[in-house]
C-alpha positions in Angstrom: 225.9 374.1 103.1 225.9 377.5 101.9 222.3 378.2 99.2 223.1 380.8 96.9 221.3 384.1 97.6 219.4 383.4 93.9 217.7 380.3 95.6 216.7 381.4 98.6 214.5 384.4 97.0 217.5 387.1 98.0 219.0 389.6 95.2 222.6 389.0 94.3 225.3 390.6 95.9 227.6 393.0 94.3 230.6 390.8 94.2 228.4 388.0 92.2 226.9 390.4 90.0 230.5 391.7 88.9 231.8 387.9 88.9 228.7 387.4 86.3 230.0 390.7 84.5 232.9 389.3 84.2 232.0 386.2 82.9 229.7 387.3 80.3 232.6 390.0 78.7 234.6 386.7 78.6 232.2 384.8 76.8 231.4 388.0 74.7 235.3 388.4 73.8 235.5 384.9 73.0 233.0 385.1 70.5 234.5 387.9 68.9 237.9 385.6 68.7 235.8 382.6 67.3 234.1 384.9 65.0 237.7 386.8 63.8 238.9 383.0 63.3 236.3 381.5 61.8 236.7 385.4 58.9 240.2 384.8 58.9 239.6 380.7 57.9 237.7 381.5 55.3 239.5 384.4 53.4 242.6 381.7 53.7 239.8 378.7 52.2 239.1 381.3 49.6 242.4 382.0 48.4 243.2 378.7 48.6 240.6 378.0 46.5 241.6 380.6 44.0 245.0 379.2 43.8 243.6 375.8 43.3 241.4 377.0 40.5 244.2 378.9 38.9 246.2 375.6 38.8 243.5 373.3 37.4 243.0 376.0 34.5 246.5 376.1 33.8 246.3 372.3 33.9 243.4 372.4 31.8 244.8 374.4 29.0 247.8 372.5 28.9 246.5 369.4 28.9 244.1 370.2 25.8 246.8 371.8 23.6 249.1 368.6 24.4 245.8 366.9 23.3 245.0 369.0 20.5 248.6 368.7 19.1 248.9 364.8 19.3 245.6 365.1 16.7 246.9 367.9 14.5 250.1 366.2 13.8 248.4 362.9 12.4 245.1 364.8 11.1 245.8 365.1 7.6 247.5 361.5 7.2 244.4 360.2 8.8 241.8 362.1 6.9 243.6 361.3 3.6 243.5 357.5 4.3 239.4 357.6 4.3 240.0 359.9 1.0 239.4 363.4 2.8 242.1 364.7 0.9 242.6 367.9 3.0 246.0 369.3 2.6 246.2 372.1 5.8 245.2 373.5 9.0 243.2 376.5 9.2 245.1 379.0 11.8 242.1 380.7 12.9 239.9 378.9 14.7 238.1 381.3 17.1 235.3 383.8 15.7 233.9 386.4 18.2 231.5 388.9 16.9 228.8 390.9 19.0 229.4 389.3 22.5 229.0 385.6 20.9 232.3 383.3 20.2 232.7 380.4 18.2 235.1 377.7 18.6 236.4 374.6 16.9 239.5 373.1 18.3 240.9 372.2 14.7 240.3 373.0 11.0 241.3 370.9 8.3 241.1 372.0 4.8 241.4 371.7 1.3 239.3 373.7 -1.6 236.6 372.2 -1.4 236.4 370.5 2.0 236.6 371.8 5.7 237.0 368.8 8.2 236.0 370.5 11.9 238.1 368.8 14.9 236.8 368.9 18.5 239.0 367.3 21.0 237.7 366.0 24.3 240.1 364.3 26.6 237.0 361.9 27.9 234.3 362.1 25.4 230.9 361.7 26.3 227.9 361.7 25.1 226.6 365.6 25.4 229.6 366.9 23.9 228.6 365.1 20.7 225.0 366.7 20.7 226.6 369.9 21.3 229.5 369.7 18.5 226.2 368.7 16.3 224.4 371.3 17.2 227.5 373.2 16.6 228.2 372.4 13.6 225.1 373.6 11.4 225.8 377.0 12.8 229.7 376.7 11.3 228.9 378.7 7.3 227.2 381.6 9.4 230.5 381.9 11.1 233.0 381.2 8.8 230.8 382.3 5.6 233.9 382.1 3.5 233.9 378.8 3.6 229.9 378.7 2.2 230.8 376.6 -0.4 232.7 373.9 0.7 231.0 370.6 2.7 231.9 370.9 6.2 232.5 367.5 8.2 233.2 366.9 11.5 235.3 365.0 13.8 235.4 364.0 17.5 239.0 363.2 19.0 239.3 361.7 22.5 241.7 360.1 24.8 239.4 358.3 26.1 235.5 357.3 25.7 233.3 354.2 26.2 232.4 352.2 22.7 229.3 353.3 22.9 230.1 356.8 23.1 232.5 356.2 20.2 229.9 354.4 18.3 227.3 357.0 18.8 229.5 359.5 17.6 229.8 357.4 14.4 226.4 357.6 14.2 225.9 360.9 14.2 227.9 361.4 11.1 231.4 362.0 12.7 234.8 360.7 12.3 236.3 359.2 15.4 239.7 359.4 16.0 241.0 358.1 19.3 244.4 360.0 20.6 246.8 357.2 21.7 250.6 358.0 23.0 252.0 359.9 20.9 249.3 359.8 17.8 246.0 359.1 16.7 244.0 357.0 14.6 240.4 357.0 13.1 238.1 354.2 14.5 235.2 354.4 12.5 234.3 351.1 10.4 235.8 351.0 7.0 232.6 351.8 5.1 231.6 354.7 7.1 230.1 357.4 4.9 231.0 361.2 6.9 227.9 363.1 7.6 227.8 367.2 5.5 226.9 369.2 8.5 226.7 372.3 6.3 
């Protein structure tokens, strides 16, 4: 049994000491490979990703004009059958001014009346604090309409009846999106909130 020259207290030879050489710019080359890998797996997980993304917002959008038109078509039927007697939709609905923006999905009017429309495909129950909340800003931003009563409305696909109920609550009509229209679900003697 040959003891290598380590172990019995000797110095290495040449030959070993280029073997280890060797070994260590193999290691050190593999690392480099792992390291190229692991930089070219990523930038292809990030465009990946980016695709992805790209999709689901084109998704998104789509999806909430499909479920912003199935609304809008039955909207003034609706409103006029709890004697909201709004007789057209607003066409602008976006207000930017000073970095800020400020959205409503729908607007539903008549002359003395605004009905504001958001649409959620699941509602829930932040989004009906935040349309609240919303809503008492909605004469700063549309101050032509500063002398009409502003209501508002939450559409949705889907939601649980508490969810539906608490946006009753809150002064809203409810109008539930089903195949290919809508209907309001709030209880016949419900009396709409003025938000502004």
């Amino acid at each position: 049994m040959t003891i290598p020259h380590e172990e019995r207290g000797e110095a290495p030879t040449l030959e070993r000491l280029r073997e280890l050489t060797r070994n260590i710019e193999a290691i050190t080359e593999s690392i480099r490979e792992i390291r190229k890998f692991q930089k070219e797996t990523s930038e292809q997980m990030k465009e990946t990703d980016r695709r992805l993304q790209k999709a689901e917002d084109l998704f998104t959008t789509q999806w909430g004009k499909l479920m912003e038109s199935l609304v809008r078509g039955d909207l003034v039927r609706l409103l006029a059958g709890r004697d909201v007697g709004v007789y057209g939709l607003a066409r602008e609905t976006l207000k930017r001014r000073g970095g800020e923006s400020y959205e409503v999905d729908i607007l539903a009017r008549n002359g003395e009346e605004i009905v504001a429309v958001e649409v959620k495909t699941t509602l829930r129950p932040e989004d009906v604090g935040r349309f609240r909340s919303k809503l008492v800003r909605f004469k700063e931003w549309w101050p032509e309409y500063r002398d009409r009563k502003v209501y508002g409305a939450m559409a949705y696909l889907q939601a649980s009846d508490e969810v539906a109920l608490h946006a009753e609550r809150q002064g809203f009509f409810v109008i539930r999106a089903t195949g290919d229209s809508a209907s309001i679900v709030n209880a016949e003697d419900f009396e709409p909130r003025v938000f502004a």
